[in-house]
N, C-alpha and C positions, 0 to 999 in steps of 0.2 A: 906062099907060106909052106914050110915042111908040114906032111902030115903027121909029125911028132907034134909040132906046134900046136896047143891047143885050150883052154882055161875056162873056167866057172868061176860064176859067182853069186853068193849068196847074202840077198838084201842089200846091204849098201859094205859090203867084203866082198871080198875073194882072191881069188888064188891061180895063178897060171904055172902050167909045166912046160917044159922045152926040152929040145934037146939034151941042155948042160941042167944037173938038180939042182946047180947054185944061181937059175934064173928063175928068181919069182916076181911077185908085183904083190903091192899090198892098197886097197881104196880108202879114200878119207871120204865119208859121206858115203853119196852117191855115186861120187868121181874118184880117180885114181888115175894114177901116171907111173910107166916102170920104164926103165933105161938100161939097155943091152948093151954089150959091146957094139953094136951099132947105134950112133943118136937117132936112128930113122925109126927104128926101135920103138913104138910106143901103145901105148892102151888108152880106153876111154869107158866107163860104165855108166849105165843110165839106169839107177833102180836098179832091177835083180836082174836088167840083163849087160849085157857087155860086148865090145870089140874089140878086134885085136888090128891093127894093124903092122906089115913088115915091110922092108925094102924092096 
């Protein structure tokens, strides 16, 4: 992962920054899922904490 790459989340939201500003992610619940121009691309939150995964 770029150390640009990087996101918060707060309670069952939040919010990730990248590289590009027009990459965000947004959660439903507890959970959330975002999709990059890569489909490898994706996230997972548990509660108020969160992961990022990348290719």
């Amino acid at each position: 992962a770029s150390p640009d790459a990087f996101f918060w989340s707060e309670g069952s939201y939040g919010f990730a920054r990248y590289a590009s500003p027009d990459a965000f992610f947004w959660s439903e619940g507890s959970y959330g899922f975002s999709r990059y121009a890569s489909p490898d691309a994706f996230f997972w939150s548990e509660g108020s904490y969160g992961f990022s995964r990348y290719a």
